[in-house]
C-alpha positions as CSV (number, residue, x, y, z in Angstrom):
1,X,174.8,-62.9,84.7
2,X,171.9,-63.2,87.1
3,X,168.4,-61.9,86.2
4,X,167.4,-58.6,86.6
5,X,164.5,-57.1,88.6
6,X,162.0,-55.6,85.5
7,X,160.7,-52.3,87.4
8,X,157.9,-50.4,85.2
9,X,158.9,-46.8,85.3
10,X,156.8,-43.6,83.2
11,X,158.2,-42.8,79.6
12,X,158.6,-38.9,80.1
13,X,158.5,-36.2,82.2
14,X,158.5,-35.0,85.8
15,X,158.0,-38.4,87.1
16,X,160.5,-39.9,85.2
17,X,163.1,-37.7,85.6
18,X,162.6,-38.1,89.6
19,X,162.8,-41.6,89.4
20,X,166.0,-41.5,87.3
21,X,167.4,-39.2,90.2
22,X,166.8,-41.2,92.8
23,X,168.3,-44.7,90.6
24,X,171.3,-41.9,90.9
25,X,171.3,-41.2,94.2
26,X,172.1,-45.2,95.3
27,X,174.2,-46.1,91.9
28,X,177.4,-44.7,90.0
29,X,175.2,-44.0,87.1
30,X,174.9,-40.5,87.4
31,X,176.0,-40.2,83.3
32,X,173.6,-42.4,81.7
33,X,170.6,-40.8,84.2
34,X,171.7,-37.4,82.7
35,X,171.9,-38.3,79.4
36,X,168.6,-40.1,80.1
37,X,167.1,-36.5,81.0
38,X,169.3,-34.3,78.9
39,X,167.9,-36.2,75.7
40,X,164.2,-36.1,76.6
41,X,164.1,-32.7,77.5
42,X,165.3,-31.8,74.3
43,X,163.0,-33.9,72.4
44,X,160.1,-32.0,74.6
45,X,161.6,-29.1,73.3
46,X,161.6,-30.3,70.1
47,X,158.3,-31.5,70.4
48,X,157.0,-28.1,71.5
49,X,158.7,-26.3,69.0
50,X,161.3,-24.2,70.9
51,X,164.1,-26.0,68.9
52,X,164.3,-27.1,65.3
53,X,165.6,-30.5,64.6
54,X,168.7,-30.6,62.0
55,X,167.8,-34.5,61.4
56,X,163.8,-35.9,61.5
57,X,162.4,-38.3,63.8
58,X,163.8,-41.5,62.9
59,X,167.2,-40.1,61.9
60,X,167.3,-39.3,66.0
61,X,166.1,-42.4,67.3
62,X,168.4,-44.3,65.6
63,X,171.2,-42.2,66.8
64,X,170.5,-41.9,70.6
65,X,169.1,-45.4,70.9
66,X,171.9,-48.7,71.5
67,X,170.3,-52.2,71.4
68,X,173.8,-53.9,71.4
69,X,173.9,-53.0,75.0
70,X,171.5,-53.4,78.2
71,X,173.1,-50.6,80.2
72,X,172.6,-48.0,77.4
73,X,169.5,-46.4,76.7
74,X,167.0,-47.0,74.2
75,X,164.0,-44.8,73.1
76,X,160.7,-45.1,71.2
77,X,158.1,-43.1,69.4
78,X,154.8,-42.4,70.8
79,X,152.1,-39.9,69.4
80,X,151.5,-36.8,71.3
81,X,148.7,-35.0,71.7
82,X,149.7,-32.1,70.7
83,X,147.7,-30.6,67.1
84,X,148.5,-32.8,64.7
85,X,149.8,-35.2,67.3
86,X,153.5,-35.2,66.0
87,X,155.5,-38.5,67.1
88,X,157.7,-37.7,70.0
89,X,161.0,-39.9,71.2
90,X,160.3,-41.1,74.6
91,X,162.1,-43.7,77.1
92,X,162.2,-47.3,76.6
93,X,164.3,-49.2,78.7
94,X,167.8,-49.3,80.5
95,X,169.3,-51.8,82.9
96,X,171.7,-50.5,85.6
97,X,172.9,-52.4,88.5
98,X,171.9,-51.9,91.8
99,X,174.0,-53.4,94.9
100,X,174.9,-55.8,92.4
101,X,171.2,-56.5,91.1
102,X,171.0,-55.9,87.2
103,X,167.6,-53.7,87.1
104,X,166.0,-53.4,84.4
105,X,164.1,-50.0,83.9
106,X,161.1,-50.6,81.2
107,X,158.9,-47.2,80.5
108,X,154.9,-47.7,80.2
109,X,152.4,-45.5,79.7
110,X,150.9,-46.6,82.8
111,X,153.4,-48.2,85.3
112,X,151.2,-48.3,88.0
113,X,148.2,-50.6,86.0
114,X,151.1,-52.7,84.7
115,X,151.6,-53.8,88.4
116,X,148.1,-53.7,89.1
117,X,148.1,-56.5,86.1
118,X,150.9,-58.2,87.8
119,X,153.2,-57.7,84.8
120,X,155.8,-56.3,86.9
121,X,156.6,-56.4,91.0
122,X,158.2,-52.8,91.1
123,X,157.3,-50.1,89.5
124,X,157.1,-46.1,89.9
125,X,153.7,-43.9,88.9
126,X,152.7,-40.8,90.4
127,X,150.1,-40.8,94.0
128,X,147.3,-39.3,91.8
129,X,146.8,-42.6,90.0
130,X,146.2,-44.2,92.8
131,X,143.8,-42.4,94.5
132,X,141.9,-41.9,91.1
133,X,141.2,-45.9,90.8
134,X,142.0,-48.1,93.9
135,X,141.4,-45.4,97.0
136,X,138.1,-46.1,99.0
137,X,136.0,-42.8,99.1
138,X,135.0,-42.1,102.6
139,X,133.7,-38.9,104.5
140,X,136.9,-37.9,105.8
141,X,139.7,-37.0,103.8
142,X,143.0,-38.0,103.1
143,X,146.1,-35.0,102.7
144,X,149.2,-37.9,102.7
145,X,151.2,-40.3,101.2
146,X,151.5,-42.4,103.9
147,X,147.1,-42.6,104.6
148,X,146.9,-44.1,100.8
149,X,147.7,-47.7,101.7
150,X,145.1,-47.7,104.4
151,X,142.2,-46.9,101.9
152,X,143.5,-49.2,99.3
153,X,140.8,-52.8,99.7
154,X,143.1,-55.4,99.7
155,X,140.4,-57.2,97.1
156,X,140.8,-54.7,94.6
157,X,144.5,-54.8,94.1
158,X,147.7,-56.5,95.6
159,X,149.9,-53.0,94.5
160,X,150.6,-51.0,97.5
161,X,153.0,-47.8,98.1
162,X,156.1,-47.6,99.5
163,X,157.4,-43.8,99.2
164,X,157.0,-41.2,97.4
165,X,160.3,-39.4,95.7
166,X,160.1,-36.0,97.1
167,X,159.3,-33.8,93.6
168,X,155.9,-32.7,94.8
169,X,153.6,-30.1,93.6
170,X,149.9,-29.9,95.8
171,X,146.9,-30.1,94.7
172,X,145.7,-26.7,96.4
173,X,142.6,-24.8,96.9
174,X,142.0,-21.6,95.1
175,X,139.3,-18.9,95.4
176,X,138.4,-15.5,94.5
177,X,138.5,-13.1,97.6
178,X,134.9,-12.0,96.9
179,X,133.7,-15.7,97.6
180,X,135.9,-15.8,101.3
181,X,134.4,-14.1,104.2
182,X,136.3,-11.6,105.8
183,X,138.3,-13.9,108.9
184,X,137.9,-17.0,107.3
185,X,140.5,-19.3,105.7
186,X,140.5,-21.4,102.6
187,X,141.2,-24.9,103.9
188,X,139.4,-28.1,104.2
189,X,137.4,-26.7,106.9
190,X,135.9,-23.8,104.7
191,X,135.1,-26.4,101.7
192,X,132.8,-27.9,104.2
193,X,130.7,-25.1,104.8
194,X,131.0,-24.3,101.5
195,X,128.0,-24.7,98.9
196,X,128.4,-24.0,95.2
197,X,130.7,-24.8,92.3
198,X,134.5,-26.5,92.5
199,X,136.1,-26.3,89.0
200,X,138.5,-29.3,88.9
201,X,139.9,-30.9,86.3
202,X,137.6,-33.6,84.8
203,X,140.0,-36.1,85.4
204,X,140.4,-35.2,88.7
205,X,136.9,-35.7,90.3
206,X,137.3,-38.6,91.9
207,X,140.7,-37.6,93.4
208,X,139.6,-35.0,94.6
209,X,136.6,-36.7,96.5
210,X,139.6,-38.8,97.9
211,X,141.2,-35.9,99.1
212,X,138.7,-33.7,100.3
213,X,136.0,-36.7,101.9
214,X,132.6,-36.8,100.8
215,X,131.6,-35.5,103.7
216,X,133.0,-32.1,102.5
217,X,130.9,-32.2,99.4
218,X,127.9,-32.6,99.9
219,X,126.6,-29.6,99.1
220,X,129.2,-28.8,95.8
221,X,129.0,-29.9,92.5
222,X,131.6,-29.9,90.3
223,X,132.1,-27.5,87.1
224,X,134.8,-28.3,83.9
225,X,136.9,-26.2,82.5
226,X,136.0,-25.1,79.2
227,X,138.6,-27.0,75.8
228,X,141.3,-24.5,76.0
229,X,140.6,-22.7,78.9
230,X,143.4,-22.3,81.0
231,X,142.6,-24.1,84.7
232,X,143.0,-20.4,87.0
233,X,141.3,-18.7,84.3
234,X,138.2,-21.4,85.0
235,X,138.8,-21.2,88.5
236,X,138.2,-17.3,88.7
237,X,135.0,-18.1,86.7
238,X,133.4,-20.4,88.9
239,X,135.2,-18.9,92.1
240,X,136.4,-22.0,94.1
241,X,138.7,-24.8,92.4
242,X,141.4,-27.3,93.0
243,X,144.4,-27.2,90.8
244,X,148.3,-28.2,91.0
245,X,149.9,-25.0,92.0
246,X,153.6,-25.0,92.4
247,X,154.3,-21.5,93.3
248,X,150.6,-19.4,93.0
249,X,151.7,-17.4,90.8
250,X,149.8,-17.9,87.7
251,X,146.3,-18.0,90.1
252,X,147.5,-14.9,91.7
253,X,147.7,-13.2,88.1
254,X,144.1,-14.3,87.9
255,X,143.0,-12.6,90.9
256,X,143.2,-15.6,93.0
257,X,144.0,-16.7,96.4
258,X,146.2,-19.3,97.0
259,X,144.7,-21.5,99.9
260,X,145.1,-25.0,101.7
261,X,148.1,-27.7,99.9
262,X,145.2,-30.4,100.1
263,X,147.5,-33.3,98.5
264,X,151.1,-34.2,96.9
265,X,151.2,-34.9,93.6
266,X,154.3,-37.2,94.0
267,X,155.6,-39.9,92.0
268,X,155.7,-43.2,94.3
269,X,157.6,-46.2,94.1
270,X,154.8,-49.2,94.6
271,X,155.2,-52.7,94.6
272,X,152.8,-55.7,93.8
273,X,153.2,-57.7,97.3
274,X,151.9,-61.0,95.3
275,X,155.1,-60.6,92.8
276,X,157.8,-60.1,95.4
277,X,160.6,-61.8,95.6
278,X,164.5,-61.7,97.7
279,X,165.8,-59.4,95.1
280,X,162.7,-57.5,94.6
281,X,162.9,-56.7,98.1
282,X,166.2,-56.0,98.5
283,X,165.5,-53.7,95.0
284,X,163.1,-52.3,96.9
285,X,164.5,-51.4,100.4
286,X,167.7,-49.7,98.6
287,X,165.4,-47.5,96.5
288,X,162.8,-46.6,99.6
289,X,165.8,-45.8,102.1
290,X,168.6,-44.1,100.4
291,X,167.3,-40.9,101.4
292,X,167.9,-41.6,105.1
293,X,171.3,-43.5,104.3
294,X,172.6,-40.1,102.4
295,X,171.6,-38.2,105.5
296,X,173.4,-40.9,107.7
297,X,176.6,-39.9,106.0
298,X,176.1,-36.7,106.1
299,X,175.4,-36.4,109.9
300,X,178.5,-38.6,110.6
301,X,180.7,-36.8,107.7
302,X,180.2,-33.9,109.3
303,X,180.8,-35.6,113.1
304,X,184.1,-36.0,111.6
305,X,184.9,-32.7,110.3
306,X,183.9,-31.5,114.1
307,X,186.2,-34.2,115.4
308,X,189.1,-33.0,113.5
309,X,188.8,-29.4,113.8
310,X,188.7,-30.2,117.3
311,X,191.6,-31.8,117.1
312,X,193.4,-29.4,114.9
């Protein structure tokens, strides 16, 4: 058996589950991917309390979980930070082939510093990561995927991104009416007349300097929500924020309106370029362009429906 590719990949989750789609969409594994998801999502639900285990924690690791076998999936426990930080099952590693490559698929709490630490040459993380510790801050701004390996210094880390997977949700600007003149719009361009408050997330400042520029903030400081203190509710307070906003509802509920997608929050697949190798690549190219080959046989499946009815 030739050696697999070792690809660091997030335990849980959004980002997880989008990168077990996409191992999907350019393997015949679609049944271990689901049962991938299917089992964490119940253990979430477990987790949160929407479902009440019949068996206890260990009693369900060691049912789901086969270390005889490389391309079945194994789980571990991690605490959770949830009161009284209950041990949740989470994703451990799995090997499926791709184009004949065994990959091996190993979950981290941090895939993106495991490659930054050369431990891996592949891995998948979300953008957000990256522009919170490797992206130079300059006065302009940055609102894609595609701008982050420009700003990365090639002296702080040999991990750059390939693509993003698609399941995005933007970092947006919200804002109470009051705090928006009549005609004007909340975008980037109002941020930068702006002076005052921007409740972020406190994880999130330097992000969002990334996105916004320091240029645009001169004259803003930034204000915390309070422990517990749900993100629009602290955003109403304060009257200007960033926070992920799938579909504005919640901030609407809060009296607030829903202004310029600044950034994607997308998972990316990276890659260390001083770990790559043939199959790394070739791991690598399969993964970043099977969206394009899917529509390529779309475009010419349908060409040949045309072609027959045509003919019919």
């Amino acid at each position: 058996m030739s050696q697999s590719v070792r690809v660091a990949v997030p335990r849980k989750g959004r980002p997880l589950e989008a990168v077990l789609e996409r191992i999907a969409m350019v393997t015949d594994a679609e049944s271990v991917v689901d049962e991938v998801i299917s089992t964490l999502r119940h253990e979430k639900a477990i987790t949160k309390g929407s479902i009440d285990p019949t068996m206890d924690v260990y009693e369900r690791l060691s049912n789901i979980s086969t270390l005889h076998d490389e391309y079945k999936p194994e789980y571990t426990l991690r605490r959770d930070d949830r009161p009284g930080m209950p041990r949740r099952i989470v994703f451990d590693t799995l090997t499926i082939d791709i184009s004949g490559i065994p990959v091996q698929l190993i979950g981290r709490e941090e895939p993106f510093r495991a490659l930054r630490t050369h431990t891996f040459g592949l891995g998948f993380d979300s953008a957000d990561l990256v522009l919170e510790e490797v992206v130079d801050l300059r006065a302009d701004g940055i609102d894609s995927i595609d701008e982050i390996n420009a700003r990365i210094d090639p002296m702080n880390t040999d991990v750059r991104v390939v693509t993003g997977l698609g399941d995005t949700v933007y970092h947006t600007l919200l804002a109470r009416p009051d705090v928006l003149d009549y005609d004007v719009s909340l975008d980037r361009s109002f941020i930068i007349e702006y002076q005052g408050t921007l409740c972020i997330s406190p994880r999130y400042e330097r992000l969002v300097e990334a996105v916004l520029g320091t240029y645009a903030l001169d004259d803003v400081s930034f204000k915390y929500p309070h422990e517990e203190q749900q993100e629009e509710a602290a955003i109403s307070n304060a009257g200007v924020g960033v926070y992920l906003t799938v579909t504005g509802s919640t901030a609407r509920e809060h009296g607030l309106v829903v202004g310029e997608e600044l950034f994607p929050s997308e998972t990316v697949l990276m890659q260390n370029n001083a770990e790559t190798t043939a199959k790394t690549d070739r791991v690598r190219d399969i993964l970043a362009t099977c969206e394009m080959e899917e529509m390529m046989t779309e475009i010419n499946t349908q060409s040949l429906d045309a072609n027959n009815k045509t003919t019919e």
